[in-house]
C-alpha positions as semicolon CSV with decimal commas, in nm:
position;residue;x (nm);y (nm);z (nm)
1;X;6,957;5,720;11,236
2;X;7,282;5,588;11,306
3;X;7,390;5,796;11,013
4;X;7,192;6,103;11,099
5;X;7,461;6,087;11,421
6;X;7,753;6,065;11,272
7;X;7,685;6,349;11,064
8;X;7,582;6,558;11,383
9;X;7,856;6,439;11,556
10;X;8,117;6,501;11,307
11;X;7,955;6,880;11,258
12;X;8,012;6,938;11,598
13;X;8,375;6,831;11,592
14;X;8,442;7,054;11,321
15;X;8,306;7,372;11,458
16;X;8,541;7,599;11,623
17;X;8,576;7,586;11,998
18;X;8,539;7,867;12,251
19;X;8,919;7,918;12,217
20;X;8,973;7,900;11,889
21;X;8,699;8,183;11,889
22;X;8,887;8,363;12,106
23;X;9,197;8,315;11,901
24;X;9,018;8,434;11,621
25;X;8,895;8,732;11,728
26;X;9,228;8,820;11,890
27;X;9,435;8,801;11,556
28;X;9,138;9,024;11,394
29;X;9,298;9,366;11,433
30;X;9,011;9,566;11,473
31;X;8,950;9,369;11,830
32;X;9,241;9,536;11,977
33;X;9,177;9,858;11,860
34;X;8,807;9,859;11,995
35;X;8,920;9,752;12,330
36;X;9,158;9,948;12,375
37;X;8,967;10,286;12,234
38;X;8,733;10,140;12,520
39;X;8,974;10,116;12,773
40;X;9,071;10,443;12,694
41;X;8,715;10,584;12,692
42;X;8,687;10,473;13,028
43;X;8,968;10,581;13,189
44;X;8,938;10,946;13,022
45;X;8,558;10,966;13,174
46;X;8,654;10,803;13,542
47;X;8,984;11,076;13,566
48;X;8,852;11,358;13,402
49;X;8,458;11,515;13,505
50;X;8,455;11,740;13,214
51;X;8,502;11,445;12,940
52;X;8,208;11,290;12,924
53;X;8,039;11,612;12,868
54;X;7,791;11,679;12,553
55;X;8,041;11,937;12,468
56;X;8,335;11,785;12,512
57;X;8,264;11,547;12,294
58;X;8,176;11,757;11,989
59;X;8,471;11,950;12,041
60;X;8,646;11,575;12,021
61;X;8,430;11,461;11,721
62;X;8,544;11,806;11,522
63;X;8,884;11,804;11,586
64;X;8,921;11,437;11,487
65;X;8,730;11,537;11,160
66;X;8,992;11,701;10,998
67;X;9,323;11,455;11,097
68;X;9,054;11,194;11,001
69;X;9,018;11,294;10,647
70;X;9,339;11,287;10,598
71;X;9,407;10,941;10,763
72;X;9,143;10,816;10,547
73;X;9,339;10,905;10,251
74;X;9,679;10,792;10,392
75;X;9,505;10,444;10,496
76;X;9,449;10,386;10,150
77;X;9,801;10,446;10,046
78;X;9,934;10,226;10,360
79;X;9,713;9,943;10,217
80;X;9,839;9,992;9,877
81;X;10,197;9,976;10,010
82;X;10,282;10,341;9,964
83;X;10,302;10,641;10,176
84;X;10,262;11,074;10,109
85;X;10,421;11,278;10,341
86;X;10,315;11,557;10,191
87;X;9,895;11,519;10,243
88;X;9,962;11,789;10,543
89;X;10,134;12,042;10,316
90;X;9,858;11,964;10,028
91;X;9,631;12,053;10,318
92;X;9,744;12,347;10,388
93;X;9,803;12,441;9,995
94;X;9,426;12,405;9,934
95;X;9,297;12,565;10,231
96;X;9,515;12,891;10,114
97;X;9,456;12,909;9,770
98;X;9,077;12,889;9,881
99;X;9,138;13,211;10,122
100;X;9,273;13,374;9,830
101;X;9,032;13,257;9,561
102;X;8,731;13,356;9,804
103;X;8,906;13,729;9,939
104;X;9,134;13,829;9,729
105;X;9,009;13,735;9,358
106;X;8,679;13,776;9,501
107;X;8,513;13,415;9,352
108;X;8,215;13,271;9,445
109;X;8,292;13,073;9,791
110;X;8,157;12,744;9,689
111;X;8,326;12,775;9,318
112;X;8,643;12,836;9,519
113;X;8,543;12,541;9,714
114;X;8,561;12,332;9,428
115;X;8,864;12,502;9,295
116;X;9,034;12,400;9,622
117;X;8,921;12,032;9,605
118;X;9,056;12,007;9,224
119;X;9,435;12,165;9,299
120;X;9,414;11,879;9,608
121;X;9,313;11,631;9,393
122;X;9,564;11,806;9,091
123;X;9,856;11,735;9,358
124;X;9,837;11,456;9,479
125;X;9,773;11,346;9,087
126;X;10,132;11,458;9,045
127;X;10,291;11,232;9,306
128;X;10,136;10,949;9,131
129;X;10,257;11,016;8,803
130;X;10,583;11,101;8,954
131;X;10,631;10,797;9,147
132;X;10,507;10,521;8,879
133;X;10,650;10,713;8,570
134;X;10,968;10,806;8,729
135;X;10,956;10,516;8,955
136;X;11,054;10,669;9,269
137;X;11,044;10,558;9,592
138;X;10,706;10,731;9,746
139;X;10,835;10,843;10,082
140;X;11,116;11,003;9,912
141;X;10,962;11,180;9,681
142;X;10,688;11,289;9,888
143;X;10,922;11,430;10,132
144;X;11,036;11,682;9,864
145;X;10,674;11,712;9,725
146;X;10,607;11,850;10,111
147;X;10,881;12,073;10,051
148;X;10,759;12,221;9,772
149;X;10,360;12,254;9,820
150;X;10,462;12,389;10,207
151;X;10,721;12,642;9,964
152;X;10,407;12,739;9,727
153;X;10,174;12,861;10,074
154;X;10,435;13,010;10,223
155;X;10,466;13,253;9,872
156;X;10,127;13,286;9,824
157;X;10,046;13,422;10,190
158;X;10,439;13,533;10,278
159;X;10,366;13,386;10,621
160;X;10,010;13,552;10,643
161;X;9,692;13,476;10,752
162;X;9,423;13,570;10,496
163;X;9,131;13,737;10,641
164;X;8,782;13,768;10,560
165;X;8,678;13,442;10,435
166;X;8,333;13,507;10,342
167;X;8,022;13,333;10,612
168;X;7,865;13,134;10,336
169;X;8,101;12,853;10,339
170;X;8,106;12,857;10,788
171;X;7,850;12,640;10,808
172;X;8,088;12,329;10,681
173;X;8,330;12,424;11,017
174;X;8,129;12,567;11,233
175;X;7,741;12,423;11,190
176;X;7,551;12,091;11,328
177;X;7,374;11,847;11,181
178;X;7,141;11,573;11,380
179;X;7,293;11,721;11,663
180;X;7,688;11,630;11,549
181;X;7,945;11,919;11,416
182;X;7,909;11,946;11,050
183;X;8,311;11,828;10,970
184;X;8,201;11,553;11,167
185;X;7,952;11,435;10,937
186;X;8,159;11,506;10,657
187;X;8,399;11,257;10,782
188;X;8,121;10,967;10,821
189;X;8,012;11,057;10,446
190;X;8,378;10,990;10,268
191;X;8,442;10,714;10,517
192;X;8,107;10,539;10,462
193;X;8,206;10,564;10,082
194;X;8,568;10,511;10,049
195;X;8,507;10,174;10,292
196;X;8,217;10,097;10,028
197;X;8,455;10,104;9,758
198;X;8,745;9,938;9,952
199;X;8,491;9,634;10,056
200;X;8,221;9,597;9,800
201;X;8,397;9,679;9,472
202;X;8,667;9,503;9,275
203;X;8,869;9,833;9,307
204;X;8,902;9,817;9,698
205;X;9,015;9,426;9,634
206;X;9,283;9,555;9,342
207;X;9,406;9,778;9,609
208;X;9,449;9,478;9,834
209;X;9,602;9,251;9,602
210;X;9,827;9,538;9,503
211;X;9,930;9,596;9,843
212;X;9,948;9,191;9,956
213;X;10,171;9,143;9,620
214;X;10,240;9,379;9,345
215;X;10,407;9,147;9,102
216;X;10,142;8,891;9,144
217;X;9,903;9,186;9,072
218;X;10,081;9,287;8,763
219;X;10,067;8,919;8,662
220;X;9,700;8,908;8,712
221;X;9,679;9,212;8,445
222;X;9,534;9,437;8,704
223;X;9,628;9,786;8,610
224;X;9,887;9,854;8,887
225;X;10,017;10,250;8,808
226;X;9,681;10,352;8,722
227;X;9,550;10,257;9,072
228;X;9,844;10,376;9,287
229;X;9,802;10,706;9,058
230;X;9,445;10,727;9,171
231;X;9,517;10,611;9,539
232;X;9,745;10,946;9,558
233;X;9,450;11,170;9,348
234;X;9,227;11,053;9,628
235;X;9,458;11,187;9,920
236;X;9,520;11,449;9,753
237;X;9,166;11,525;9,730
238;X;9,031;11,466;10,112
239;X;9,351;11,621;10,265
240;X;9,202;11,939;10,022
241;X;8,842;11,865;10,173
242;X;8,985;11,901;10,522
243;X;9,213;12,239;10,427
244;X;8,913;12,441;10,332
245;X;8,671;12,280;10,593
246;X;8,913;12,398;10,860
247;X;8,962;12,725;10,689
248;X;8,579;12,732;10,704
249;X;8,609;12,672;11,070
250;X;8,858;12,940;11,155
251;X;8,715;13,195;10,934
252;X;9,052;13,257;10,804
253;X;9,288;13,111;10,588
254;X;9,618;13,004;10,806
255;X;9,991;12,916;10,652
256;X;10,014;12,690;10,936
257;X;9,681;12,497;10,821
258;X;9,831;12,097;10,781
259;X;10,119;12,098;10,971
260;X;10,014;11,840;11,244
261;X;9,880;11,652;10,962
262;X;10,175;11,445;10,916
263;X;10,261;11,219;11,177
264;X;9,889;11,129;11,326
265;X;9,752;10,994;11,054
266;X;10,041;10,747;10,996
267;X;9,980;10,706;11,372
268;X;9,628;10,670;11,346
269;X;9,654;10,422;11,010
270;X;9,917;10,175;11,210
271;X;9,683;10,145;11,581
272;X;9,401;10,065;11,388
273;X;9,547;9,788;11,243
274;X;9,684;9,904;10,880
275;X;9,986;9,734;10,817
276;X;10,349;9,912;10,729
277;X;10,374;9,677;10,459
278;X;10,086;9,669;10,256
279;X;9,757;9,413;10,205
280;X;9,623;9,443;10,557
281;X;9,415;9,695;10,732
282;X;9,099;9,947;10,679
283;X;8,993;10,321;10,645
284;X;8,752;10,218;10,921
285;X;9,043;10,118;11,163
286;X;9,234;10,347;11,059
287;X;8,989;10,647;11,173
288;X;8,932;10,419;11,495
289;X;9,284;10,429;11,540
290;X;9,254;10,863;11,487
291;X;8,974;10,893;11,756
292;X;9,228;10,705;12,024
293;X;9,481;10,993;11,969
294;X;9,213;11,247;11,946
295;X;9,117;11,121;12,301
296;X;9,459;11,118;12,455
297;X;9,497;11,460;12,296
298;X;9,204;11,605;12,490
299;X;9,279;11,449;12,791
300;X;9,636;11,635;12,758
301;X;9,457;11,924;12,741
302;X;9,165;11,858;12,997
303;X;9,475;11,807;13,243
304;X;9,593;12,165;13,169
305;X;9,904;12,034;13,033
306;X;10,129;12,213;12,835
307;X;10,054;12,170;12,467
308;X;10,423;12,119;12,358
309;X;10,380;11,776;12,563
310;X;10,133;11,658;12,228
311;X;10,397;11,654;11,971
312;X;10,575;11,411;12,181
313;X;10,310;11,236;12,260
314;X;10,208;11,198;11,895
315;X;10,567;11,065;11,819
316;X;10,565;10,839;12,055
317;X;10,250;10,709;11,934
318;X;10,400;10,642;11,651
319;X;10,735;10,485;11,743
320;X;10,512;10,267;11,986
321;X;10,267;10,168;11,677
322;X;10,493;10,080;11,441
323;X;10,725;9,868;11,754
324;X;10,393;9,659;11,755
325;X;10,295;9,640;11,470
326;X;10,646;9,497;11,375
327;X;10,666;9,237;11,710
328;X;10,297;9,139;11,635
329;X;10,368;9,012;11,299
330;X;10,652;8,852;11,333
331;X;10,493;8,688;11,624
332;X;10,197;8,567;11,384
333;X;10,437;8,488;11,099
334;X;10,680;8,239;11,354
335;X;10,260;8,094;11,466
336;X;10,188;8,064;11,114
């Protein structure tokens, strides 16, 4: 019996407090994002009558669809310890040469579809190869990459929109499903996956590893270029997805498609907890993080104010991410 005691009382000893609970929870950074997305939530419905309307919020959940494809894709790469600054201009590439595929060639919509997701896929393929082969730095090079996909619409439309996109494809922008907007559920699809294969798979713990320490990764014989190459394929390839799905929500094929798809997602990627650095963070959050702006951006808009006002407020989303990011680790680094 006597024993039996110690045993219980030595259990009890070693579980973890109320506080160190707390503590826990606190340094997990998918606590802060939740509360303050809740925070937020609330504040939006108790200022605002016409947010927490039924169609409000679909006109939230299909604008966030498209920036959160692409931060989905960028999360990835902020995990792995890179970063493409050109997924907006890929965007924008795909959703064109789909316009053109589909009006002007006069190809079968969802074979132009596919055509779209491939040339997506095709560049961001080439800023992996470019950065491990070459070994460039990948904000550099993506910087020029942006440069040169942005040049490619710009020639192929000379600054025009492309009209006539066939109805077939309209039901991917425009259509419901269980009562949510059809880009919407596109978005839960690749997230459910991508988080699959990021959690459950010994790919998504490469990544990780990769990201946490790339020499110890090379050590470990995990194939290090080959990932990062397919990290970038897969951005390329869901900034694509969410170039035709808006074009299939506008009914036309715009030059300007992508060009707010830049600066959010990094946003997005950095509130929800993905680190600057590498190692830390998930898609999940990272999308969390993209419905918080999404919010604040339809507030902005609710309020009548001007929409100039949202590309400062998405820089200074940024600036103010990143500031904590940086304080909060090196407040948890001096703790550690």
């Amino acid at each position: 019996m006597s024993h039996d005691r110690s045993v219980d009382a030595a259990s009890i000893s070693s579980s973890p407090n109320p506080v160190q609970r707390l503590k826990a929870l606190a340094a997990n950074p998918l606590c802060g994002v939740v509360i303050a997305l809740v925070v937020i939530f609330v504040l939006s419905s108790a200022l605002s009558a016409n947010f927490l309307t039924a169609f409000n919020m679909k006109i939230i959940a299909r604008s966030l669809a498209f920036v959160g494809l692409v931060t989905i894709g960028q999360a990835i790469l902020m995990i792995l310890g890179e970063l493409d600054l050109s997924v907006g201009a890929i965007g924008g590439l795909a959703g064109v040469a789909g316009g053109l595929l589909m009006v002007q060639a006069g190809l079968n919509p969802w074979l132009s579809l596919l055509l779209c997701l491939a040339l997506g896929t095709g560049c961001g393929l080439l800023n992996g190869l470019l950065i491990t082969r070459l070994r460039l730095h990948s904000l550099v090079l993506t910087i020029g990459m942006a440069g040169v996909y942005g040049g490619a619409n710009l020639v192929l439309t000379k600054g025009v929109a492309i009209t006539g996109i066939p109805s077939d494809i309209s039901f991917l922008g425009r259509g419901m499903m269980a009562g949510l907007p059809v880009p919407f559920v596109i978005l839960l699809v690749c997230l459910a996956i991508v988080s699959f294969v990021m959690i459950r798979t010994p790919l998504g713990r490469y990544v990780y590893a990769i990201g946490s320490n790339n020499a110890a990764a090379r050590m470990l014989g995990i194939r290090v270029d080959a990932i990062r190459v397919c990290a970038f394929a897969t951005a390329g390839f869901l900034s694509a997805l969410a170039g035709i799905v808006m074009v299939a929500r506008l009914g036309t094929a715009q030059p300007s498609i992508g060009d707010t798809w830049v600066l959010a997602p990094i946003a997005a990627a950095v509130i929800g907890g993905v680190a600057t650095t590498g190692g830390l963070g998930s898609p999940f959050g990272a999308v969390l993080g993209a419905v918080i702006i999404g919010i604040i951006e339809n507030v902005i808009v609710l309020f009548g104010i001007s929409p100039y006002w949202q590309s400062i407020v998405s820089g200074g989303i940024v600036v103010a991410a990143i500031s904590f990011d940086a304080i909060a680790r090196r407040y948890f680094n001096r703790e550690a």
